[in-house]
C-alpha angles and dihedrals in degrees: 000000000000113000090009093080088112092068106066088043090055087050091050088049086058098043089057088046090057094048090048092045108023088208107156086215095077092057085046087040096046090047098051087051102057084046101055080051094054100042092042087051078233086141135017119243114259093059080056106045080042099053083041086050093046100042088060094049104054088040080079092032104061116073133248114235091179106051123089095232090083078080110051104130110052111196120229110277090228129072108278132161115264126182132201156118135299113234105159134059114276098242121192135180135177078270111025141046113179138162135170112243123196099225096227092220102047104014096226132148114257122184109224120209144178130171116195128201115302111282100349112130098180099102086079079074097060123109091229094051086054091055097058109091142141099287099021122141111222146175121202141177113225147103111280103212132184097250118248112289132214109276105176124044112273091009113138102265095210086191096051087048086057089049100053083059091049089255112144106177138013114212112186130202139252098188139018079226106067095064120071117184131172128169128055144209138244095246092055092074087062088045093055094047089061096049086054094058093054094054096044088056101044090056095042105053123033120273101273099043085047091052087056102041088053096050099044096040099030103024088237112140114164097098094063108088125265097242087053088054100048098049088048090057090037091062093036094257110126079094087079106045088047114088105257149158084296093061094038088054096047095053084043090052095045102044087055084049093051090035110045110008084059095043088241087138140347125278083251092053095048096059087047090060098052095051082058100041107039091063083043087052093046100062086043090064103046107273094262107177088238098058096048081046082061103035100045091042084056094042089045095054092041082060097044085049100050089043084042096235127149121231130164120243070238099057094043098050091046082054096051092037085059098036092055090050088050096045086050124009091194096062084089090086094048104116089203087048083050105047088033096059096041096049091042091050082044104055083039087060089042094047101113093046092056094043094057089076129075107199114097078206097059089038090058092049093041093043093048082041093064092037094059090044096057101045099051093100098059090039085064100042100044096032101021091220136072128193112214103192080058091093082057081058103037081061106059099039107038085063085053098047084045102050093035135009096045107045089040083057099055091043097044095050085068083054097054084075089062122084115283100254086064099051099039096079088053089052098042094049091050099051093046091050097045091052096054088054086043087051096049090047097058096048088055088049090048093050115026095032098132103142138178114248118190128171097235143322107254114212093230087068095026082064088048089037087063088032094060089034089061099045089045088054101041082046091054096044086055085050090231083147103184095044080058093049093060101044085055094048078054096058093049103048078051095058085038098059098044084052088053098042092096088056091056091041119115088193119097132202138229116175126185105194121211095229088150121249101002143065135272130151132185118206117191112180114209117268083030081273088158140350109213130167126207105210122333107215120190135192120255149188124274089212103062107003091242117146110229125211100250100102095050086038097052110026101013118059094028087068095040093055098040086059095046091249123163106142134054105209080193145016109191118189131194095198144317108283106120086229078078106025105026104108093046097094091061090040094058084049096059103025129057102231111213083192154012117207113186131160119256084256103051113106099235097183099106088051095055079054096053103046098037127224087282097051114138079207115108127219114207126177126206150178148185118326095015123123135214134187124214109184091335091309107129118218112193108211105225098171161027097082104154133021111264096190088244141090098224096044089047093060119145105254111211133191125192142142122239117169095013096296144098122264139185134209110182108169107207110326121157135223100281087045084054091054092052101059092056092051091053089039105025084169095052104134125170138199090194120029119185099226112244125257094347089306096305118179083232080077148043095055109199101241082054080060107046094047092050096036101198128213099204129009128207128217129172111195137160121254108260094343118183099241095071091240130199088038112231093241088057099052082051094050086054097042089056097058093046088245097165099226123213109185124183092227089063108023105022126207107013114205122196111208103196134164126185083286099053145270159244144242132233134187119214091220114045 
């Protein structure tokens, strides 16, 4: 099999695409292929019979994420006493403490969690907390729950996350004291080492330095903040700051240089040492699927090179690629597992272009080059954008990361052990020197970020996507320069016209968010004619009445990216609780707002801020009777008509048609205001009402619903809110009428899919 290594690992590729997809092409694809290369004596028989043995059998291999036996044994819904064993690290913050358990009786993943009291650390001082360790058996007393699940499109699915990890369940804990635990592993001495460290070096160097040196050396980010994050992931940077082929080299590199250059030990012995330490090294820095790639690729080739047998890069990192899925069938769903096996595949194909040059400076920008090229796929897919000025930018500060901040944080963790006032000018200069970068990399992400959004990557062009990146890069390698040219024209018309499908699209959007107790509506006209939102609530603190970002954060502007969405043609809102207009101040920070529509009677103070004397965003107020286009959609006003002296009852009242038929928002308007709209409009029937102020029992009088006579009703509404909404006269009232209800608590987000002819509606949960 020497030098066809590639092939089973192809087949066992496959193999993981068919069970995330679960297309029956890639069977029929994969099949065709073997036999071309049979019929065409490409390959011999036995690689083939091999990557066929070994495509069936990780067709049964590789989990299911998707498919409910995940969950066949459902654990009692009252507290009840579980017992187990610890296979995870035990992980605590300031905040967290969490662990995986293997439940003894049904050997299922639980997700064991416990939040102490904010910022009290002294539960790291509890004898119970002591006992918990990597091997340790343990019995505890909790709930054992299905974890929160996704309940708006593109929002973050925390259970299918877990799942993707073979965790069923999550139980968390009352008390330190209703989990007892003794015994240990092995590994947990390793675990604990590493713990140590952390520790060590957030005491030693200030927190910043600390927050770097952590994540370089230990692949522990989270103390890095959350802004720096984003943008890194924004500009396609978290690959530097994850443990990869460049550390390992590096350790590899300096350890030579210790061991042999200064006659510490022989060449022989050396080798020896690493075999021993990378794997060490692995489980101190966290066991990220990128860094054993690295580590077991270098161990495998020291031990090639000391029996003398020749293996391909290609060989060894399709023997890795298969060893890592059979150590752990659930590394599959690692995105690092994914992005570190594609770009390494990638630079290997691309080996003999990059090595024509000479000039380190031309291999950097050629090699990062060919890394952002073969993840965009998954970029899109994963992240929905891609910044394409973030190679430009690749290029300038991986050199930087390379020469100086990671070498600096591996020798810097040795000189933690020495006194203070020799380790506090490396700190200083550090951090000195990061900030500035940090701060060089914000202002180009203020000003130059232009990025692609797509909703979505399908597989079908995903397949042609790989299929013209290899030809372009075969072409290029040939040099046949011209024949290169036009299968990258090609890739980009592809991503091009994934980017334009929702402006040749017939097919519009409505799209009614589970945000919780508050309002927000999406509204996509076909042909992507306008994008327009009714009201963007947002949750907010009881202490100070401040809206936070999660909603936007979360449910928002996940949505917003994966659509391809950068620009409101329209913000229409009803009136000025943040429950309805929360989330607009981060809205108008990420998204440039054609418009503002608000009512005569809506305090607009806080929007002028916001947009700024120069806006381009216009403010417009309106009334009843007047009349507004977005993208040639027509709204009719039908309130409000006279101040009520209060917000709700001053919501604006809109009319339109999608889908052919007739639809309400109605904000938050009460009984009276109810009353009034018949008597203006005493013909006013709907097909789809939005149900009034979350279903209190202050609106949807009766006698409105019987001379509407709605066919659906909307009601977004949080899950067990505390306000007992929709009131359950209300939801009879409805019922009697054979209003169908979708409500945002049971069914989450509700999307409504409508041409010219009509349309459909669609819960998020089933």
């Amino acid at each position: 099999m020497k030098g066809y290594w590639h092939f089973p690992a192809f087949a066992a590729g496959t193999a993981i695409l068919y069970v995330f997809f679960n297309t029956n092409w890639i069977i029929v694809a994969f099949l065709l292929w073997l036999f071309y290369l049979y019929f065409y004596e490409r390959l011999r028989k036995w690689p083939i019979i091999i990557s066929l043995t070994v495509f069936i059998l990780f067709l049964f291999f590789i989990p299911d994420t998707d498919h409910h036996q995940l969950y066949d044994h459902h654990f009692p819904s009252e507290e009840t006493n579980f017992s187990g064993t610890i296979i995870s690290p035990v992980t605590s913050t300031k905040d967290k403490l969490e662990f995986i358990m293997e439940e003894s009786t049904t050997n299922q993943k639980i997700l064991v969690l416990y939040f102490p009291p904010i910022n009290d650390e002294s539960f790291k001082n509890n004898k119970f907390y002591k006992s918990m360790k990597h091997g340790a058996n343990c019995t505890l007393k909790g709930t054992a729950e299905l974890p929160a699940e996704s309940r708006n499109p593109n929002q973050f699915d925390y259970r299918h996350f877990l799942l993707t990890q073979g965790i069923t369940h999550q139980l968390i804990l009352d008390s330190l004291e209703n989990i007892q635990c003794s015994g240990s592993s092995f590994l947990n001495r390793f675990y604990t080492a590493r713990q140590f460290l952390l520790t060590h070096v957030e005491n030693k160097l200030s927190a910043f330095s600390s927050s770097w040196l952590t994540a370089i050396v230990f692949g522990d980010d989270s103390n890095i903040d959350d802004e720096t994050e984003e943008i890194f992931q924004r500009w396609s940077l978290t690959h530097i700051i994850a443990i990869s082929g460049t550390h390992i080299g590096l350790i590899v590199g300096l350890c030579y240089f210790l061991l042999i250059r200064l006659n510490m030990l022989t060449k022989e012995k050396s080798q020896w040492l690493m075999v021993i330490l990378l794997p060490v090294y692995a489980l101190l820095a966290g066991g990220a699927p990128s860094v054993w790639r690295a580590s077991t690729m270098v161990v495998i080739f020291i031990l090639l090179n000391k029996y003398k047998l020749k293996f391909s890069y290609t060989d060894v990192l399709s023997i890795v690629f298969l060893l890592l899925i059979l150590i752990d069938n659930y590394i599959v769903y690692h995105v690092g597992f994914q992005l570190s096996f594609i770009v390494t595949l990638a630079i290997l194909l691309s080996k003999k272009w990059i090595s024509e040059t000479d000039s380190i400076f031309w291999q950097v920008l050629q090699i990062n080059f060919v890394s952002q090229m073969a993840i965009i796929p998954i970029q899109f897919a994963y992240f929905s954008l891609f910044q394409p000025l973030s190679i430009i930018i690749n290029l300038i500060i991986i050199p930087y990361f390379t020469i100086f901040v990671i070498p600096l944080m591996y020798s810097l963790l040795p000189l933690t052990f020495l006194p203070d006032l020799l380790i506090q000018p490396f700190d200083l200069i550090f951090a000195g020197i990061h900030k500035w970068v940090l701060a060089f990399i914000r202002m180009i992400d203020r000003l130059f970020f232009y990025p692609f959004l797509l909703n979505g990557f399908p597989i079908n062009a995903a397949a042609i996507y790989f299929v013209l990146f290899f030809v372009f890069m075969n072409d290029l390698q040939r040099k046949k320069l011209k024949q290169s040219l036009v299968s990258g024209l090609f890739m980009c018309f592809l991503i091009i016209g994934i980017a334009a499908k929702p402006y040749f699209s017939e097919t519009g959007t409505v799209t009614m968010f589970d945000i919780g107790q508050g309002d927000a509506f999406l509204i996509e006209l076909p042909y992507r004619k306008g994008v327009l939102m009714i009201d963007a609530g947002a949750r907010f603190s009881f202490e100070d009445m401040e809206a936070t970002e999660k909603v936007y954060q979360q449910i928002l502007k996940p949505y917003f990216y994966s659509r391809g969405i950068r620009r409101l043609d329209a913000l229409i809102l009803t009136h000025d609780d943040l429950d309805h207009v929360g989330s607009v101040p981060f809205i108008m920070k990420d998204l440039a707002v054609d418009e503002i529509i608000i009512t005569e009677y809506f305090d607009d103070t806080f929007l002028r801020e916001l947009a700024g004397e120069n806006s381009p965003t216009e403010i417009t107020r309106v009334g009843r009777n007047d009349y507004f286009e977005v993208g040639n959609h027509g709204f009719y006003v039908l309130a409000p008509h006279v101040e009520h002296m209060s917000a709700n009852e001053n919501s604006l009242v809109l009319y339109t048609e999608l889908g052919g038929e007739s639809w309400l928002f109605t904000g938050d308007i009460g009984k009276n205001e109810e009353k009034e709209l018949l008597e203006t409009y005493p013909n006013l029937s709907l097909y789809v009402l939005k149900v009034a102020h979350h279903g209190s029992n202050t609106s949807t009088d009766k006698f409105f619903l019987e001379k509407t006579n709605p066919k659906f009703a909307l009601i977004s509404v949080g899950e067990s809110n505390s306000y007992g909404h929709p009131a359950m006269e209300v939801v009879q009232t409805l019922k009697e009428e054979e209003t169908i209800i979708l409500r945002t608590d049971r069914n989450g987000a509700v999307q409504y899919l409508f041409n010219e002819h009509g349309g459909t509606f669609y819960t998020h949960l089933p």
